[in-house]
C-alpha positions as CSV (number, residue, x, y, z in Angstrom):
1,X,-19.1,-6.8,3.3
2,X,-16.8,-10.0,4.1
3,X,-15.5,-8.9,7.8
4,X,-14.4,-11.5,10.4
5,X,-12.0,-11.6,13.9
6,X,-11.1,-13.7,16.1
7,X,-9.0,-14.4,18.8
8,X,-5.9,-16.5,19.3
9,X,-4.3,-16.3,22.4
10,X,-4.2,-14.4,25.7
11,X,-2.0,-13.8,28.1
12,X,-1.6,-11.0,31.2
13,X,-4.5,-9.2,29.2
14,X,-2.5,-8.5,25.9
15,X,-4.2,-10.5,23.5
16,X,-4.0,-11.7,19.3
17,X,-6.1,-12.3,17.0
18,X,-7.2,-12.3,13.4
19,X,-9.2,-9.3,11.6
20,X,-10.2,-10.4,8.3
21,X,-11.9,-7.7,6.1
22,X,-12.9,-8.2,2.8
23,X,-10.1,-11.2,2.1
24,X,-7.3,-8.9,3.6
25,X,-6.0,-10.7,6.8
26,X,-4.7,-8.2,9.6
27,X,-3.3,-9.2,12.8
28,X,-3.9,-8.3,16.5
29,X,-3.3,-6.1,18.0
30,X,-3.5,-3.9,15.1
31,X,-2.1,0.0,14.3
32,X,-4.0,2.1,13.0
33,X,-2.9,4.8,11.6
34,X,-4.2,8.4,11.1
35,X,-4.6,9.5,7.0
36,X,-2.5,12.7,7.7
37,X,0.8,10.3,6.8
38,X,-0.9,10.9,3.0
39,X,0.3,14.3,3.6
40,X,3.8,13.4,3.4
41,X,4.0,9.6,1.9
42,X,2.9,8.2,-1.6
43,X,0.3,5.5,-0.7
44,X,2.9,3.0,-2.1
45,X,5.3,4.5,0.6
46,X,3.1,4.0,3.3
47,X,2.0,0.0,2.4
48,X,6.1,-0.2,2.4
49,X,6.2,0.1,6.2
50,X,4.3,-2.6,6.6
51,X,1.4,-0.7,7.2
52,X,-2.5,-2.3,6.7
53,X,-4.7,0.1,7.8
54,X,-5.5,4.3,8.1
55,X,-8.2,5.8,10.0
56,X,-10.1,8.8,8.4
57,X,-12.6,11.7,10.4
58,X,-15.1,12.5,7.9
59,X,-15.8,16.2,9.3
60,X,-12.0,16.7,9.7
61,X,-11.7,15.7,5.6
62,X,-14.3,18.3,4.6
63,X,-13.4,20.6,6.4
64,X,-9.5,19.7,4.7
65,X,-10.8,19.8,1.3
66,X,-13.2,22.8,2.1
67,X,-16.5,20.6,1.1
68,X,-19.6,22.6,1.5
69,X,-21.5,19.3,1.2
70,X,-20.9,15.7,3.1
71,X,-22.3,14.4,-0.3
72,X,-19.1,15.3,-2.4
73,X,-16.6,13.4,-0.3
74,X,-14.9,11.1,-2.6
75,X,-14.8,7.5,-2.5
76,X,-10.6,7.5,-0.6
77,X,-9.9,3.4,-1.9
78,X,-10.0,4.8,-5.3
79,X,-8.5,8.1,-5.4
80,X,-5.8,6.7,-3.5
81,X,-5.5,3.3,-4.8
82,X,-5.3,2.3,-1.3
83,X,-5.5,-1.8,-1.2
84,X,-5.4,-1.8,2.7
85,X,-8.4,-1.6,5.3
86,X,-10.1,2.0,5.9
87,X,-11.5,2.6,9.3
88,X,-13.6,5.1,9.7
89,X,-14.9,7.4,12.6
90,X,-18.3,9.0,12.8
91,X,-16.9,12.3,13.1
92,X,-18.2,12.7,16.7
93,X,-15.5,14.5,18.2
94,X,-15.1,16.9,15.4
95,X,-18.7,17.4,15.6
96,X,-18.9,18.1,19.3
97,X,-16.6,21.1,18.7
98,X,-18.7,22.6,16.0
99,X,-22.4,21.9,17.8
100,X,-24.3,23.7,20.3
101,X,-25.6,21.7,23.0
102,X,-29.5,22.4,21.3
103,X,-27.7,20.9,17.8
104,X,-28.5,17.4,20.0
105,X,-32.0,15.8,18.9
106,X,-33.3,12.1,19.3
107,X,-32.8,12.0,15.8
108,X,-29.5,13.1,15.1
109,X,-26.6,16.2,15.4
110,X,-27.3,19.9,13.4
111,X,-24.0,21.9,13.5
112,X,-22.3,23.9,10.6
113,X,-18.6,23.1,9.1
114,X,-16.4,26.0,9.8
115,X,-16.6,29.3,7.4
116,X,-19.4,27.5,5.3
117,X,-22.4,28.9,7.5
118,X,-24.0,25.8,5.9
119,X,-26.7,23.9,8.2
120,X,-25.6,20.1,8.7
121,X,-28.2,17.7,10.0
122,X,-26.8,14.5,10.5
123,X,-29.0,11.1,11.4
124,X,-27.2,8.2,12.9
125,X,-28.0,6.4,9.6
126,X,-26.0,9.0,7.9
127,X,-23.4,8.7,9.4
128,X,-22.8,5.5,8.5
129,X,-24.0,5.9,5.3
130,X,-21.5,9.3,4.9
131,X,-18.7,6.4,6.6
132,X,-19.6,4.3,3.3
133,X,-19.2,7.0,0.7
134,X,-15.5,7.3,1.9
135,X,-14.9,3.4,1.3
136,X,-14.7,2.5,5.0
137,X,-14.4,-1.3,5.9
138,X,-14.8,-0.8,9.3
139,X,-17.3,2.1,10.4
140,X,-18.5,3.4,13.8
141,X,-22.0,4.6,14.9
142,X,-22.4,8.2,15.6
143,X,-22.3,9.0,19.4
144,X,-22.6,12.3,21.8
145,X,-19.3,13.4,22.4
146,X,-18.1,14.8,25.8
147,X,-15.3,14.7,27.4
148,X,-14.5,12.3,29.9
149,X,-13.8,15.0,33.4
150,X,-17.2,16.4,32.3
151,X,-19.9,16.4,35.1
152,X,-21.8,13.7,35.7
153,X,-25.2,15.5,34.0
154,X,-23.5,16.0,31.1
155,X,-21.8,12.3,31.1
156,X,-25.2,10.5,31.0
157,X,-27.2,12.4,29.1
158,X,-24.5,11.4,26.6
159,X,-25.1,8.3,27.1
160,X,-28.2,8.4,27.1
161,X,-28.6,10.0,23.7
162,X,-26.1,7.8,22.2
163,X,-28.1,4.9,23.4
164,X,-31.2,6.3,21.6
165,X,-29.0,6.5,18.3
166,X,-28.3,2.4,18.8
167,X,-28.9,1.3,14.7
168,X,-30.3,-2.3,16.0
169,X,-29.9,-3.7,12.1
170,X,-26.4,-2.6,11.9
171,X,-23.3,-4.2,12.5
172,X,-20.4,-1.7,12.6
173,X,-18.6,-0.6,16.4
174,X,-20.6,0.9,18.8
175,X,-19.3,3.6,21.2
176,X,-19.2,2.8,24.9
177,X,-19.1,6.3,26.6
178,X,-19.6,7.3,30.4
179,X,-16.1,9.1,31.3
180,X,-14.5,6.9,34.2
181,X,-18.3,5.9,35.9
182,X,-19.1,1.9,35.9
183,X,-22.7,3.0,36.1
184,X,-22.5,4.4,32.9
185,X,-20.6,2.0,31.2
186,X,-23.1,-0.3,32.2
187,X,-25.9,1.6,30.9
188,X,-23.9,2.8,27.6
189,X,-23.5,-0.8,27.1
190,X,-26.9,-2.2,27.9
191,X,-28.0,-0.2,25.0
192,X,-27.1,-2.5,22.5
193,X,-30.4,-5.2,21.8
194,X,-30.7,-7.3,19.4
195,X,-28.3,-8.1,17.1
196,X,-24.8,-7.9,18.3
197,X,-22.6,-5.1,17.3
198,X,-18.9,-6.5,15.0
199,X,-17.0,-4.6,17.8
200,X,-16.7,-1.8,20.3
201,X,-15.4,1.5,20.2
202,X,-13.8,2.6,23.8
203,X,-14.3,6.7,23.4
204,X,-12.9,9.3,25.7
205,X,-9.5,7.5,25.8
206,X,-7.2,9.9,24.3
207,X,-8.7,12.4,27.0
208,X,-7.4,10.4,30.1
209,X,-4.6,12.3,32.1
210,X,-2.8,9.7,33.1
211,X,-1.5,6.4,32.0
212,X,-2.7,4.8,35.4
213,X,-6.0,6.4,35.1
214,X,-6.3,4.6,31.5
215,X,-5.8,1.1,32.4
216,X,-8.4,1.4,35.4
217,X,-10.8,2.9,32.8
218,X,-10.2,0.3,30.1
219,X,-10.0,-2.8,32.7
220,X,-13.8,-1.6,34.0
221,X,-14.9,-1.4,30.2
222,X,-13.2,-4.5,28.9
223,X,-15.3,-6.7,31.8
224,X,-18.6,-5.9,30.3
225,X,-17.3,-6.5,26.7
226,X,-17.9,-9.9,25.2
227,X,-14.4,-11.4,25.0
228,X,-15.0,-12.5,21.3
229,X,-15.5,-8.8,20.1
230,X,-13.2,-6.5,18.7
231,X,-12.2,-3.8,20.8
232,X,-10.5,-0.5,19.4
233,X,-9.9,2.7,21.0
234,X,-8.3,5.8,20.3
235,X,-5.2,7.4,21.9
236,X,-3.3,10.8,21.7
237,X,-0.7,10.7,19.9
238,X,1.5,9.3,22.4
239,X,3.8,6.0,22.4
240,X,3.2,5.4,25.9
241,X,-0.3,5.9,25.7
242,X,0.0,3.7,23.0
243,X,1.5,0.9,24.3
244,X,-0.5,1.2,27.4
245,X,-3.9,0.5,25.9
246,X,-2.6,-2.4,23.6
247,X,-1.0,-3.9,26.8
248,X,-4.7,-3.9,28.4
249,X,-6.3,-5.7,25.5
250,X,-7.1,-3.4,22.7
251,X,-7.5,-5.1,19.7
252,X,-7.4,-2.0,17.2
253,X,-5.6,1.8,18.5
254,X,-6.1,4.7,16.0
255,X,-2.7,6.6,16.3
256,X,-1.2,9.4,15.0
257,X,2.1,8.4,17.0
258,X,4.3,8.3,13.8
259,X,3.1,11.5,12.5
260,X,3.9,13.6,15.4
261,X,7.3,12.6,16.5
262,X,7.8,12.9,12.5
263,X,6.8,16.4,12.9
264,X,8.7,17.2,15.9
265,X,11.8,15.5,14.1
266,X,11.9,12.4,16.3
267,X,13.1,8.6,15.2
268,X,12.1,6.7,17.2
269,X,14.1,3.4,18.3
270,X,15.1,1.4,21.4
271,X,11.5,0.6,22.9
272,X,10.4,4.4,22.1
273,X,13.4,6.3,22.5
274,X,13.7,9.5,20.3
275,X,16.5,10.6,18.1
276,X,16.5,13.8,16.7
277,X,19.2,14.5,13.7
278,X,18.9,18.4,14.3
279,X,22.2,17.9,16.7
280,X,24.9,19.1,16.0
281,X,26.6,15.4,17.3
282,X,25.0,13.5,14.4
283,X,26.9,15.6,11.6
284,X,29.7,12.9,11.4
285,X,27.3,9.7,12.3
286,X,27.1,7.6,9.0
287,X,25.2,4.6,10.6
288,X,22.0,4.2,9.5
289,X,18.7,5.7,12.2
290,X,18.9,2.2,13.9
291,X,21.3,-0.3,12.4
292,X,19.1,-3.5,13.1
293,X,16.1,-1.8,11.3
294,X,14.7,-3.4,8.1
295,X,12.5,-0.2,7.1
296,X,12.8,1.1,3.3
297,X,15.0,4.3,5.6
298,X,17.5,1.9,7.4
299,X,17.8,-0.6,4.6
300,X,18.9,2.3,1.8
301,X,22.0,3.7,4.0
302,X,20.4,7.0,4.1
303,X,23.0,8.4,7.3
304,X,22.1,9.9,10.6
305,X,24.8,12.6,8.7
306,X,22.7,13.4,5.8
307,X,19.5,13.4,7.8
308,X,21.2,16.1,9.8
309,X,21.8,18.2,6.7
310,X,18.2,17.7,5.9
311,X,17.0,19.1,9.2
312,X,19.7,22.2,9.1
313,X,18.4,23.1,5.7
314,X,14.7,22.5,7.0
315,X,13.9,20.0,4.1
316,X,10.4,18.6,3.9
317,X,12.4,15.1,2.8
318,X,13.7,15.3,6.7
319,X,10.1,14.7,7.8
320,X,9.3,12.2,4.9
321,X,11.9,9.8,5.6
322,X,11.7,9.9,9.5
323,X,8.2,9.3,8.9
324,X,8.7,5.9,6.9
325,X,10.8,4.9,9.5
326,X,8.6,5.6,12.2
327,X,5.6,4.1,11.1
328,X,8.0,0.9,10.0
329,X,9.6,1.0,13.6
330,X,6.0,1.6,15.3
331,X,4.2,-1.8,13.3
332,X,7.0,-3.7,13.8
333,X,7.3,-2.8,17.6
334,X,4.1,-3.7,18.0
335,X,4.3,-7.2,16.6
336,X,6.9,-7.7,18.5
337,X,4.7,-7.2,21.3
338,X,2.3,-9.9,20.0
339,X,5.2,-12.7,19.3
340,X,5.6,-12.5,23.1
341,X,2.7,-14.1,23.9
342,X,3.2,-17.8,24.2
């Protein structure tokens, strides 16, 4: 597999680069987004917003398409016809609510998919290879999921086991874990020997509380990180969350930003201020969701009016097209972001 990143320019710890994956160039920061915009978006929709890259959980997408068996997810490049980037996580979060803390051996996680009663044993080696089935470009090794206020016991055996999964022959992202603790980072990240992970995968972030307790947990992280390494986290599915971490030098977020304010019936515009057509005020407004907006929404003179008679009549179009033009919106704000370095 043909991956390769680098990084162009810094400045007050926002940084850019250059992801290249298999021939497809992607700019940093990068967002990612989650796969649940497939559930309202045609593929060809989605690459219309500008959009390069989805994320997929392959425990959340069995347990979707009610799969008894890890072995019969499909291959997603070609049942969507998807010519971005897939990233991939090792389904350790999902996981973590289905185990029982004695489903945690040295070799790997035994839990059962909901309603299927079906035993699950799954070897940090599968998980990659389950990550590969899917078509994932970029794929993260399997780590012991807690969550980041957890006590301290808890916190380190984590990462301790996770340590023990290290694949020392691979070269996907590796978790760093440890809650808010520099000892642990430390140790989480002293476990990779030998060759060099392509990147690291900050866990626990969508967990934090606060946005100040997120940039003094990232800034800790980020110091033991080589600089040269891509860096990707995860946040909740939050725009100020969002804009947070990219602002502390996250290379890759996994976001499902666009997909909830969609949901909730938001546009966003104006440096992530939220419009929503149910009110009654927007009945006579014929200007576009945002008038300087070059999304496939904005640019077909669909009106905040007859978004408003989408909402009253509860159309599923209402969420479709606020969707395209939040994920439009969302790419484009961030590289905007990124042009701002000099």
């Amino acid at each position: 597999m043909n991956r390769y990143f680098e990084i162009n320019r810094t400045e007050d710890g926002l940084r850019t680069g250059k992801l290249v994956v298999n021939g497809l160039e992607l700019r940093t920061p990068l967002l990612v987004h989650s796969e649940n915009v497939i559930r309202y978006l045609r593929p060809e929709q989605v690459r219309a917003t500008n959009t390069k890259a989805l994320y997929y959980d392959p425990i959340v997408l069995a347990e979707k398409l009610d799969k008894r068996d890890l072995a019969d997810l499909p291959d997603l490049h070609r049942v969507l016809g998807w010519q971005g980037v897939f990233f991939t996580t090792s389904g350790a979060a999902e996981i973590g609510k289905l185990a029982k803390p004695r489903g945690y051996k040295t070799n790997g996680i035994n839990f059962r998919l909901p309603n299927q009663g079906q035993l699950i044993s799954l070897s940090p080696k599968k998980a990659i290879q389950l990550q590969e089935q899917l078509g994932a470009d970029i794929t993260e090794q399997l780590y012991r999921d807690v969550n980041y206020y957890a006590p301290v016991d808890d916190l380190a055996a984590a990462v301790e086991l996770t340590g023990r999964w290290y694949l020392t022959n691979q070269n996907e992202l590796f978790p760093i874990t440890g809650g808010g603790l520099k000892k642990l980072h430390r140790q989480s990240f002293d476990s990779v020997t030998g060759q060099q992970p392509f990147g690291y995968f900050i866990t626990q972030t969508e967990q934090i509380d606060s946005l100040a307790e997120i940039e003094r947990n990232l800034s800790a992280i980020i110091k033991l990180l080589p600089f040269e390494s891509l860096r990707v986290t995860k946040t909740r599915a939050n725009f100020e969350q969002l804009t947070t971490v990219i602002r502390s030098g996250i290379d890759v977020v996994y976001s499902d930003v666009a997909v909830h304010e969609a949901v909730m019936g938001n546009a966003l515009v104006d440096n992530g201020k939220r419009l929503n057509f149910t009110r009654e005020s927007f009945s006579n407004d014929w200007e576009a969701i945002d008038p300087e907006c070059q999304c496939p929404v904005c640019t077909s003179h669909y009106s905040r009016a007859y978004l408003h008679y989408l909402a009253r009549i509860n159309s599923p179009q209402y969420i479709s097209l606020i969707l395209e033009h939040n994920l439009f919106w969302l790419n484009q704000f961030v590289a905007n972001l990124s042009s701002k370095i000099k």
